[in-house]
C-alpha positions in Angstrom: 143.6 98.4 133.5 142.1 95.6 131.0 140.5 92.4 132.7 141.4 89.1 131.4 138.3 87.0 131.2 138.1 83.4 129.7 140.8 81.2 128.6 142.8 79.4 126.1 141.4 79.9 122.4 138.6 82.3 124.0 141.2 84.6 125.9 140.0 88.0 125.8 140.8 91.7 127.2 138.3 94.1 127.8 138.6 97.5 126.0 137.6 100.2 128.5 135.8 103.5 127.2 136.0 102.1 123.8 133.6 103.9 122.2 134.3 107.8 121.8 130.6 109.5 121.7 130.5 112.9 120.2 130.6 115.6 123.5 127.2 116.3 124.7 126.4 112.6 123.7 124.9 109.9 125.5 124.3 106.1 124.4 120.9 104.5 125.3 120.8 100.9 126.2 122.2 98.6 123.0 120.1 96.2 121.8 121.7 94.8 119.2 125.3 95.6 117.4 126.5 94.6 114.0 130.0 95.1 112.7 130.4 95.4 108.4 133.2 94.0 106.0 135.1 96.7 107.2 135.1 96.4 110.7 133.3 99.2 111.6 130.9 99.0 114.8 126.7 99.6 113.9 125.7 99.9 117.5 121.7 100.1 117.4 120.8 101.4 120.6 117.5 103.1 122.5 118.6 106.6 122.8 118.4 109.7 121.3 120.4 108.9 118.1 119.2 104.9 117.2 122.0 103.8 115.4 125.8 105.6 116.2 128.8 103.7 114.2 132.1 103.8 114.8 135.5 102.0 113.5 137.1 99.5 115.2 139.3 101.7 117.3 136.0 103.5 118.9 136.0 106.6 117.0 132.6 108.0 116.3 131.9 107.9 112.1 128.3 108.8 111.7 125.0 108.7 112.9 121.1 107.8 111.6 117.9 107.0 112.3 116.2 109.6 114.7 112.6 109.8 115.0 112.5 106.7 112.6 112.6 103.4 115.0 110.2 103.5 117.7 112.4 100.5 120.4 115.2 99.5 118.2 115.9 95.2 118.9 117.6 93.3 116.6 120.6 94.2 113.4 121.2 91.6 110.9 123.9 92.5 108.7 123.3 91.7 105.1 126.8 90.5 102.4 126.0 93.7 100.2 126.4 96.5 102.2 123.3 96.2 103.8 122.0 96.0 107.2 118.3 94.7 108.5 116.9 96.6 111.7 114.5 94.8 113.5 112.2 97.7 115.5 109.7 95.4 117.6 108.3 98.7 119.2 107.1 99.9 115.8 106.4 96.0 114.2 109.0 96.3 111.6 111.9 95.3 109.6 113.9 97.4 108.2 116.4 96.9 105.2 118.8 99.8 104.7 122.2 100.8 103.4 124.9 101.5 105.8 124.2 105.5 105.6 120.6 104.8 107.0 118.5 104.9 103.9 115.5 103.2 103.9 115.8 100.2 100.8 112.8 98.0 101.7 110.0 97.7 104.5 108.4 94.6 105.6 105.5 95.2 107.9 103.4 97.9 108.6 105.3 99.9 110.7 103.1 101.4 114.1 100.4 98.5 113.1 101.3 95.4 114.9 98.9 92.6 113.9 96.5 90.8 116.7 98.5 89.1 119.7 98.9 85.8 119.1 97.1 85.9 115.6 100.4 84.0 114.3 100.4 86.9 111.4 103.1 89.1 110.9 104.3 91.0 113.0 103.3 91.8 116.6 106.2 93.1 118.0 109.4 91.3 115.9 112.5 90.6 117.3 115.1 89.8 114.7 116.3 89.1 111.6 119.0 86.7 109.8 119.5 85.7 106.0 119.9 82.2 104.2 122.7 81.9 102.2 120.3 82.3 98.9 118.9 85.4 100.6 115.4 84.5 101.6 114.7 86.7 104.7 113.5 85.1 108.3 112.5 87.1 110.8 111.4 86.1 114.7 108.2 87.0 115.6 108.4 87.0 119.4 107.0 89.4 122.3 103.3 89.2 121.1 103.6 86.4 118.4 105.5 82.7 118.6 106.6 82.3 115.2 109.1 82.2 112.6 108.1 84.2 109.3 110.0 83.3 105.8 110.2 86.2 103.0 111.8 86.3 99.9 114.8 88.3 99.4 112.3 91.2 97.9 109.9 90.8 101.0 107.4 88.4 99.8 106.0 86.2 102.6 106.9 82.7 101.8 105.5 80.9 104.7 105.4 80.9 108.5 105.7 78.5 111.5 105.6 77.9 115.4 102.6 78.6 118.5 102.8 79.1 121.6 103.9 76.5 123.5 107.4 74.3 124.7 107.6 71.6 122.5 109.5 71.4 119.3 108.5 73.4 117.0 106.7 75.8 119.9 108.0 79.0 121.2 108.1 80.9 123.9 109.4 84.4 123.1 111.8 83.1 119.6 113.8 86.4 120.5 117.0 86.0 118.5 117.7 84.2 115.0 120.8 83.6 113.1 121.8 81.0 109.9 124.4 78.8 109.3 126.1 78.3 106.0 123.8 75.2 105.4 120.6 77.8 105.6 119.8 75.7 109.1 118.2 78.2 111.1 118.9 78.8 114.9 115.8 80.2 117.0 117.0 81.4 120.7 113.8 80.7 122.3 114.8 82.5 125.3 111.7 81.7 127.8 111.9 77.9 126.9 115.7 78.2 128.0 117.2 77.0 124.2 118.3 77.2 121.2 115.8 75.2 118.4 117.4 74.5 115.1 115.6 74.2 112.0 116.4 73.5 107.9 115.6 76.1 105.8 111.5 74.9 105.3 111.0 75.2 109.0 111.5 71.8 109.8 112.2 71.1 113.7 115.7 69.4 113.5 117.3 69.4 117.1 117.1 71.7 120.3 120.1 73.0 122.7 119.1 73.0 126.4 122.3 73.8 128.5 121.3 77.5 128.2 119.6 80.1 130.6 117.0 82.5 129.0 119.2 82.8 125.4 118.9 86.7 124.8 121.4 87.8 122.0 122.9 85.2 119.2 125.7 85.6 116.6 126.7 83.1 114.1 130.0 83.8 111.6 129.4 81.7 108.1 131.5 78.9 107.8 132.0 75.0 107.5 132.7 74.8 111.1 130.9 78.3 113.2 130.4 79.2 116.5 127.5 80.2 118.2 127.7 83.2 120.5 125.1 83.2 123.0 124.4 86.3 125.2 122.3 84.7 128.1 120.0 86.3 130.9 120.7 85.4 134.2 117.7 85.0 137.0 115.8 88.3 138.1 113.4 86.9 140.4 113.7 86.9 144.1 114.0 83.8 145.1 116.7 82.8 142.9 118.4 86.7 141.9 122.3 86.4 141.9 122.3 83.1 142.0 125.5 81.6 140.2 126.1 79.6 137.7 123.0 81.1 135.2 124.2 84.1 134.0 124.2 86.4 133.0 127.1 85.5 130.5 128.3 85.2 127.3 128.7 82.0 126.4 130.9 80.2 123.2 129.3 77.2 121.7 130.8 74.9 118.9 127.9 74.0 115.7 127.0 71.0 117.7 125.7 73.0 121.0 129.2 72.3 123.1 130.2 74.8 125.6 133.6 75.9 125.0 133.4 78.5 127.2 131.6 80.7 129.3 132.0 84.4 130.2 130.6 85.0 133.3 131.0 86.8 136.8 131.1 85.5 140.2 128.8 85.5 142.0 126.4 87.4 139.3 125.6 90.5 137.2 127.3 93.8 138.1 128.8 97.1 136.5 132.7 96.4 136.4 134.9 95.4 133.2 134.2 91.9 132.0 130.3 91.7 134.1 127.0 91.7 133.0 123.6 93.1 133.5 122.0 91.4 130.5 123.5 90.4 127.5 121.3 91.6 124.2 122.9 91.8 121.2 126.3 90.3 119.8 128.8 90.6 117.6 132.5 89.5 116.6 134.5 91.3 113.6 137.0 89.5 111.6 139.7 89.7 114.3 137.7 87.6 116.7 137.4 90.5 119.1 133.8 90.6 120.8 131.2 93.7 121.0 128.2 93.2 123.3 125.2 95.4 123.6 123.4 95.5 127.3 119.7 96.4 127.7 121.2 98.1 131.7 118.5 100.2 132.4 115.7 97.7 131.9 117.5 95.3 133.9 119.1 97.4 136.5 115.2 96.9 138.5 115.0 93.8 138.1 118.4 92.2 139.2 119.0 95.1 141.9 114.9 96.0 142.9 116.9 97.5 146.5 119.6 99.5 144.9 118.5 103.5 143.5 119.8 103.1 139.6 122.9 104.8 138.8 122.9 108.3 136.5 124.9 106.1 133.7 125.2 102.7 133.1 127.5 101.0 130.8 125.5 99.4 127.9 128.4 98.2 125.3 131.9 96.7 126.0 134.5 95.6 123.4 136.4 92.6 124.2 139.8 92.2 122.2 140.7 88.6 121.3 143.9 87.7 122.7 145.3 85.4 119.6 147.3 82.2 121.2 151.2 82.3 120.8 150.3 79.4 118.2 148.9 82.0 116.0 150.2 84.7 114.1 149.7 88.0 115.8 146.7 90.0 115.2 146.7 93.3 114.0 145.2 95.9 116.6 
């Protein structure tokens, strides 16, 4: 049976065994999912087949990438039938065509550059576009910066260090950009979002978040921000509520409109979390959400043995108000 979970505009009904995997197959953990023009579902994901897409009714359509990306991590999809894979475990971006073929390679993939040499890349996180489709990638587990290419991979400029004020980062793990080529920085150990123009300059920072961990922005005069969030894995404060983890909906301004979350914490059922990755919404408004389970399984349960399979991606369908016109399904 579907669970309900949030409320009014943001009503939503989990999909259960959505996604159909060929027999034989099994999905890794997700760390990041993108959905095209035409609804279908790129699911990148740390197991033996990297990236698995399906429609949007679940069924399996193809799969690429094996023996290519080393710890898949972030999926940008680009406005011409292209997608940008972020592999931070081989230091590398990625553009490709939606078949998996290789169009253009930024980095040197296997050759990270010094930690904390500010050059790119040591370990990348994720990629987003400007609407005149200069490339910005987040340079995050052994850098703190923000990296600006042209759209044919030329490095324009780069900025951020270590650190917590504006303009600093600590882990800049997720990136998306609004239709104004404002870019958003989940700076998930600092606990926000920062938001910067298009030149890198620091403009204004969201705080009410908990460790921001996967981002998705949909273009538009007025977008969303949804914000996958990491709740607390140490012990003194593990499974305490309130802090994820959760998806939460956030209006252009930083506004809560409304969180997704379980009570008390994380856990395995329908509509729960272990930890929130990678995001994604298709033109319907229904939700997929890619969990990194088996890292986090440890940390949030370090008394519990881990189970043989743990879910790591759950469809939510967007229950369209009686205000609306129905939705197609």
């Amino acid at each position: 049976m579907a669970t309900i979970v949030g409320g009014g505009e943001f009503t939503y009904e989990t999909v259960d065994g959505w996604a159909k995997m060929p027999t034989g197959w099994e999905m890794g953990e997700v760390a990041a999912v993108g959905v095209d023009r035409h609804d279908n579902v790129y699911v990148f994901n740390r197991g033996l087949h990297p990236m698995i897409v399906f429609d949007r009714n679940g069924e399996f359509l193809r799969s690429w990438g094996e023996g290519v990306y080393v710890r898949p991590h972030g999926v940008h999809m680009g406005p011409d039938d292209t997608i940008y894979l972020t592999d931070d475990g081989g230091s590398a971006v990625y553009k490709c065509d939606l078949h998996g073929k290789t169009l253009m390679t930024i980095g040197l993939p296997g050759k990270p550059t010094p930690f904390m040499s500010g050059q790119p890349f040591n370990h990348c996180t994720h990629t987003a576009l400007a609407p005149n489709g200069d490339i910005f990638v987040s340079d995050g587990y052994g850098n703190a910066r923000i990296h600006k290419y042209t759209p044919d991979g030329k490095l324009i400029k780069s900025w951020g260090e270590p650190g917590c004020e504006p303009g600093q980062f600590n882990l800049p793990h997720n990136i998306s950009c609004d239709e104004d080529g404002w870019l958003y920085v989940a700076d998930r150990e600092n606990h926000r979002i920062q938001i910067f123009d298009s030149d890198g300059r620091f403009e204004t920072q969201w705080h009410n978040l908990h460790r921001p961990n996967g981002m998705y922005m949909p273009r538009g005069k007025c977008p969303l921000c949804y914000v996958g969030e990491t709740g607390p894995m140490y012990g003194f404060n593990r499974g305490a509520p309130n802090l994820g983890p959760r998806l939460s909906i956030l209006s252009n301004k930083g506004e809560v409109l409304i969180r997704i979350q379980s009570t008390p914490s994380a856990g395995t059922n329908p509509g729960q979390f272990l930890s929130v990755h990678g995001v994604a919404v298709d033109s319907h408004g229904d939700i997929y959400v890619g969990e990194t389970s088996y890292t986090s399984w440890p940390l949030l349960f370090p008394d519990k043995p881990m189970p043989t399979r743990l879910r790591s991606l759950q469809k939510f369908a967007r229950i369209a108000p009686r205000s609306e016109a129905p939705v197609r399904r």
